[in-house]
C-alpha positions in Angstrom: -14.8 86.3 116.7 -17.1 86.0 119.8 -19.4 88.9 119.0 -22.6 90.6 121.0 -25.2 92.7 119.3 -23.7 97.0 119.4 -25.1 98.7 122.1 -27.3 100.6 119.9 -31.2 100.2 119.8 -32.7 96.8 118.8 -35.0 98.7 116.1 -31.4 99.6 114.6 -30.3 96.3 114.5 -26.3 97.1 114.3 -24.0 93.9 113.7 -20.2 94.0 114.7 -18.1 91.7 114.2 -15.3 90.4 112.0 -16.9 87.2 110.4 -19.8 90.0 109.5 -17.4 91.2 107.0 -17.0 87.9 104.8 -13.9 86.4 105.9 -15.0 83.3 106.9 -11.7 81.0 106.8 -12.3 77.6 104.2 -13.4 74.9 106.5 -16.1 76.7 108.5 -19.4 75.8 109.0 -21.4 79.1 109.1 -24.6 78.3 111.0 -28.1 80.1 110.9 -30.6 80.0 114.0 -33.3 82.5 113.5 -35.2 81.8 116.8 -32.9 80.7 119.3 -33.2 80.5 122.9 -31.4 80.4 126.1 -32.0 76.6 127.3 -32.0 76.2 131.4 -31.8 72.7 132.3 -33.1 71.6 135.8 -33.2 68.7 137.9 -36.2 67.5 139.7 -36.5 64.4 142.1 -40.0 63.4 141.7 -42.7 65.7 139.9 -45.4 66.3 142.7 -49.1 67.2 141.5 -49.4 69.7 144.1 -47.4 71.6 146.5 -43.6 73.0 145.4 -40.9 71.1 143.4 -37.6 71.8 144.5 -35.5 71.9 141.7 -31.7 72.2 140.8 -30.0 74.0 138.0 -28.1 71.8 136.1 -27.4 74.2 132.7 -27.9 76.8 131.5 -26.7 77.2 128.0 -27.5 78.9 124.7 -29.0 77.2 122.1 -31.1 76.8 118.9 -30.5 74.7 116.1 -27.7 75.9 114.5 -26.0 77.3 117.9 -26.0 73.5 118.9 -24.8 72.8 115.5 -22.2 74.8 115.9 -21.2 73.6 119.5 -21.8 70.2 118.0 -18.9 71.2 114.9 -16.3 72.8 117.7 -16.9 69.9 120.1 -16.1 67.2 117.1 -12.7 69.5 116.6 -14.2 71.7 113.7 -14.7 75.1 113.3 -18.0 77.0 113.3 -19.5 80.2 113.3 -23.3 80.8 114.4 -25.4 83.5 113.1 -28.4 84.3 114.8 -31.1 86.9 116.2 -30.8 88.2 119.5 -33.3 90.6 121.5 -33.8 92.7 124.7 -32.5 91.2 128.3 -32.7 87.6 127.1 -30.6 88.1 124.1 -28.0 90.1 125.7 -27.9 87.1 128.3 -27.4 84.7 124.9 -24.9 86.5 123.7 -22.9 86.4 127.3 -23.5 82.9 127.5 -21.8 82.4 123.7 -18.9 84.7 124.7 -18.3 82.9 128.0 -18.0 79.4 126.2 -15.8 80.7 123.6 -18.3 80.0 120.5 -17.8 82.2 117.5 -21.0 83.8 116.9 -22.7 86.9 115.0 -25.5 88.5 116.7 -28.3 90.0 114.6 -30.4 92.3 117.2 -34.3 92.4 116.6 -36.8 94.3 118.8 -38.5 91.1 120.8 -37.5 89.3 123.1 -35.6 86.3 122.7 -37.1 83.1 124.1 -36.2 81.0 126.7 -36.8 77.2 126.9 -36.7 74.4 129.8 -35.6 71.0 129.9 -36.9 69.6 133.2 -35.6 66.2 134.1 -36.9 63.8 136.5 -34.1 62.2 138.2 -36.3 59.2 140.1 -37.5 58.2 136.9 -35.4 59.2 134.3 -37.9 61.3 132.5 -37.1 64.5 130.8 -39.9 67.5 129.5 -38.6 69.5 127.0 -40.5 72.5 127.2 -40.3 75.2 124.3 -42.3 78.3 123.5 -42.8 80.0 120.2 -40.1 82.8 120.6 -40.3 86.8 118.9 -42.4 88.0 116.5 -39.5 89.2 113.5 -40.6 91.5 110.1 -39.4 92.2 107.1 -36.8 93.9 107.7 -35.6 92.4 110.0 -35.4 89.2 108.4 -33.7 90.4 105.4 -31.3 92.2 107.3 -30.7 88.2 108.7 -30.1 86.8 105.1 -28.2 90.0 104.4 -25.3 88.8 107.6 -25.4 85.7 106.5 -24.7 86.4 103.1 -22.0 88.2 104.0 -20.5 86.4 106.7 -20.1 83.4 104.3 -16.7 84.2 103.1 -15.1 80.9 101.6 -17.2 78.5 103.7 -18.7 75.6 101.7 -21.3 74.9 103.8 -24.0 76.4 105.7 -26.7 75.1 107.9 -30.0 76.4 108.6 -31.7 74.9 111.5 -34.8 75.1 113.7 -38.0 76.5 113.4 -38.9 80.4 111.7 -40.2 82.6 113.9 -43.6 84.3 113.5 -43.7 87.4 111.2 -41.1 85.3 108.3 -42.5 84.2 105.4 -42.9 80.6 104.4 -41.0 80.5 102.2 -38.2 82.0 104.2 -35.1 79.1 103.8 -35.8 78.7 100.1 -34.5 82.7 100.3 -31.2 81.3 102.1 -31.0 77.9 99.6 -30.9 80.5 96.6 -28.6 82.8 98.1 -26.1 80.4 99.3 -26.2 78.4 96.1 -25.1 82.0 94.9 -22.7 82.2 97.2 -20.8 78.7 95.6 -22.0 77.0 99.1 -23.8 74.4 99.8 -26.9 74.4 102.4 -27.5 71.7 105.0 -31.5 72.3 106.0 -33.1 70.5 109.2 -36.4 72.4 109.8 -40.4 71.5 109.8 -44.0 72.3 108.3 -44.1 74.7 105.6 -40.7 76.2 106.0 -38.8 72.7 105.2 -41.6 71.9 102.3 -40.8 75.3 100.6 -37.0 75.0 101.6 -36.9 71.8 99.5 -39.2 73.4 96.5 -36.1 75.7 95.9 -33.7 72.8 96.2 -30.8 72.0 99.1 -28.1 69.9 99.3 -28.5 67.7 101.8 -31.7 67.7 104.6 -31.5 65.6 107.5 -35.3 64.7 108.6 -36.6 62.8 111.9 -39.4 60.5 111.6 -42.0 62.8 111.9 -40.7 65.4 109.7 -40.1 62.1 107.4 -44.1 61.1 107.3 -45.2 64.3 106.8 -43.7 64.3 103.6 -45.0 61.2 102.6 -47.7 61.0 104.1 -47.9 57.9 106.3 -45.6 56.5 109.5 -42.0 56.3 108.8 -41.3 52.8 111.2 -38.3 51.6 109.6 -35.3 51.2 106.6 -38.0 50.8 103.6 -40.3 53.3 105.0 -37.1 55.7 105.0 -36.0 54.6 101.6 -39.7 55.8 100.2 -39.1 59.2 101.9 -35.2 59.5 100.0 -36.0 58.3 96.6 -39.0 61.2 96.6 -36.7 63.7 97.9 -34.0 62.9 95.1 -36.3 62.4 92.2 -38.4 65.3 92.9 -34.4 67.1 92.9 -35.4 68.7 96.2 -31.8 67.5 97.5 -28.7 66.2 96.3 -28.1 63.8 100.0 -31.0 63.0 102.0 -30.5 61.5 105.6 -33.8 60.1 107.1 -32.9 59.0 110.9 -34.9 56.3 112.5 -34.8 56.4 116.1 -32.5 54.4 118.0 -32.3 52.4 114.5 -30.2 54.7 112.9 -30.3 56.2 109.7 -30.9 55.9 106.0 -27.9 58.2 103.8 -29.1 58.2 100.3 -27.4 59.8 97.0 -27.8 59.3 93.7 -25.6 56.3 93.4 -27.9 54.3 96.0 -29.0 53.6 100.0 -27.0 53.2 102.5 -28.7 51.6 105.9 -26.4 53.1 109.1 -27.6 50.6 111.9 -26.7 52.3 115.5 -25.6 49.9 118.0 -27.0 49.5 121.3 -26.4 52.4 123.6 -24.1 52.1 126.8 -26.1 53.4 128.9 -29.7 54.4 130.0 -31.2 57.0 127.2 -32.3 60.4 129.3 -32.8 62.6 126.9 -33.3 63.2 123.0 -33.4 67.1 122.9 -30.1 67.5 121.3 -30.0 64.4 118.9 -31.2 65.6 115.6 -28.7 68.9 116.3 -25.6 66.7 117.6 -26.3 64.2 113.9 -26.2 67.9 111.9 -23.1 68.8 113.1 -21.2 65.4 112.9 -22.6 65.2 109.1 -21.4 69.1 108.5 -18.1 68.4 110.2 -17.3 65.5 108.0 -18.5 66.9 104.8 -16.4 70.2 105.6 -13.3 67.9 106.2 -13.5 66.1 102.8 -15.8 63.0 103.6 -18.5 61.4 101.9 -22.0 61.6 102.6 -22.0 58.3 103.9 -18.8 58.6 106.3 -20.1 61.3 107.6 -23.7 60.3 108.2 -21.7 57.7 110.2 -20.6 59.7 112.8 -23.7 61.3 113.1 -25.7 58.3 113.5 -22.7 57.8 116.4 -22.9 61.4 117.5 -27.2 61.4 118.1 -26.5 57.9 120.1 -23.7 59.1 122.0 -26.3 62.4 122.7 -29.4 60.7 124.4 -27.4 59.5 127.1 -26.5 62.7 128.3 -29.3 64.9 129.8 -30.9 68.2 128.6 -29.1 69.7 125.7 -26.0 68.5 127.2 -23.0 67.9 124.9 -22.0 63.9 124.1 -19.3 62.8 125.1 -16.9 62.4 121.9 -14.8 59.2 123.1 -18.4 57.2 123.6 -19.3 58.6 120.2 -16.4 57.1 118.8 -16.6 53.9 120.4 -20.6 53.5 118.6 -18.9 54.7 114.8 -16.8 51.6 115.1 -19.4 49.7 115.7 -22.2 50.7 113.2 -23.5 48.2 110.6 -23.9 49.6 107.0 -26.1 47.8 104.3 -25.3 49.5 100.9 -28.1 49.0 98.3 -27.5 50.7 95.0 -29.6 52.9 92.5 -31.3 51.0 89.7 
């Protein structure tokens, strides 16, 4: 199912492919990424002020939310698809990168250029800079003709995940779109986004959002530091019916699962190791919680592994994948506090 964008003109924006045809297989986690990038992860000794810094190449990788999402899904033994734009040279080169690593994928070709970002790592210090620019401009049609592949390329899937930021030129109110055309579709949507595009995502209704800290206070309003600050953002997320399972994670604290039955507080353990890098956390906790949920599991049982997948992920650097036997070793080891609904 490893697809590239037709060798037609990216103003036509031709898809080929066989998931493009809705035959998704039950069990699949169909993935959106609307402004995905080619991630090049290098290694640097000590950053100098002036003069050259010789670096090494570590990676260099495709990626995006929901193209780590899906990487995340295969690498936990799943199976995933990834939709997601691609444009000129850099998209082509995306597309390769997919193909070579054997991901299933549907390319959606737009006229700009995909983006490429950099994860530079400082060995002497163990620092990492994540660096990230804004990506293509896409328009109308081109981002209908995204939601029109996805919709298609949904087949019997139950759930999709939409992840990562829009890209200039799409409305606001772009995921709500995909929440109300999944929900048509009998699937359920997994969101992890930011800023206006999560806050009209959630207007339209989800079924489960995973949210960071940040993304976490700016919905309330105030720091999220901790288990009750988390609890305050999932109550307001299920009373207001924006979701159905909210996940809140806290850092190397863990994270707060929350339905309507009640809270559940997912404590991580210590990591085994020296944390390097937290680029691929909230991406690697998605796909754990999409796995699960695809497989049958509760919300809870599979927010575990996530909260064991995003530990397991810091210790590796860039947007690296974890390593699934440590990931295991933290799930047996994570402390849950159940409290229930009134």
């Amino acid at each position: 199912m490893n697809t590239a964008p037709a060798p037609d003109s990216p103003a036509t924006g031709t898809v080929l492919t066989a998931a493009g045809t809705g035959l998704t297989a039950a069990g699949t986690v169909l993935t959106l990424t609307l402004n995905p990038a080619v991630d090049m992860c290098w290694d640097v000794g000590h950053l100098a002020d002036i003069g050259k810094n010789r670096a090494r190449v570590r990676s260099v990788t495709g990626g995006g939310g929901g193209i780590n999402v899906a990487r995340g899904v295969t690498r936990l033994g799943g199976r995933a698809v990834a939709v997601h734009t691609a444009g000129r040279e850099v998209g082509r080169r995306l597309c390769r990168l997919l193909d070579e690593e054997g991901l299933d994928h549907i390319a959606v070709e737009i006229a700009g250029e995909t983006r490429e970002a950099l994860v530079l790592l400082e060995t002497e210090s163990g620092r990492s800079h994540h660096i990230v620019p804004p990506g293509p401009h896409l328009d109308d049609h081109e981002g209908r003709r995204c939601l029109d592949v996805l919709v298609k390329a949904i087949g019997a899937c139950r759930y999709v995940v939409a992840s990562g930021s829009l890209p200039s030129g799409l409305p606001d109110d772009f995921y709500a779109a995909v929440a109300r055309q999944v929900r048509a579709a009998g699937a359920r949507l997994v969101l992890d986004t930011s800023g206006p595009a999560l806050r009209h995502g959630l207007a339209e209704g989800v079924y489960l959002l995973r949210c960071n800290r940040a993304e976490a206070a700016d919905l309330i309003g105030r720091d999220v530091t901790g288990f009750d600050d988390a609890r305050a953002v999932n109550e307001h997320l299920l009373t207001t019916g924006a979701v159905e399972v909210a996940v809140t994670a806290i850092d190397d604290l863990g994270a707060l699962c929350s339905t309507r039955h009640g809270h559940t507080e997912l404590r991580a353990p210590p990591p085994p190791g020296q944390l390097v890098s937290d680029a691929g956390a909230g991406d690697s906790m998605v796909a754990a919680l999409a796995t699960r949920l695809s497989a049958g599991d509760d919300p809870v049982s599979a927010c575990a592994l996530g909260v064991a997948v995003a530990a397991a992920s810091v210790l590796t650097p860039g947007t690296e994948p974890f390593d699934r036997e440590v990931a295991e070793s933290l799930r047996r080891n994570i402390r849950t506090t159940f409290h229930a609904a009134p």
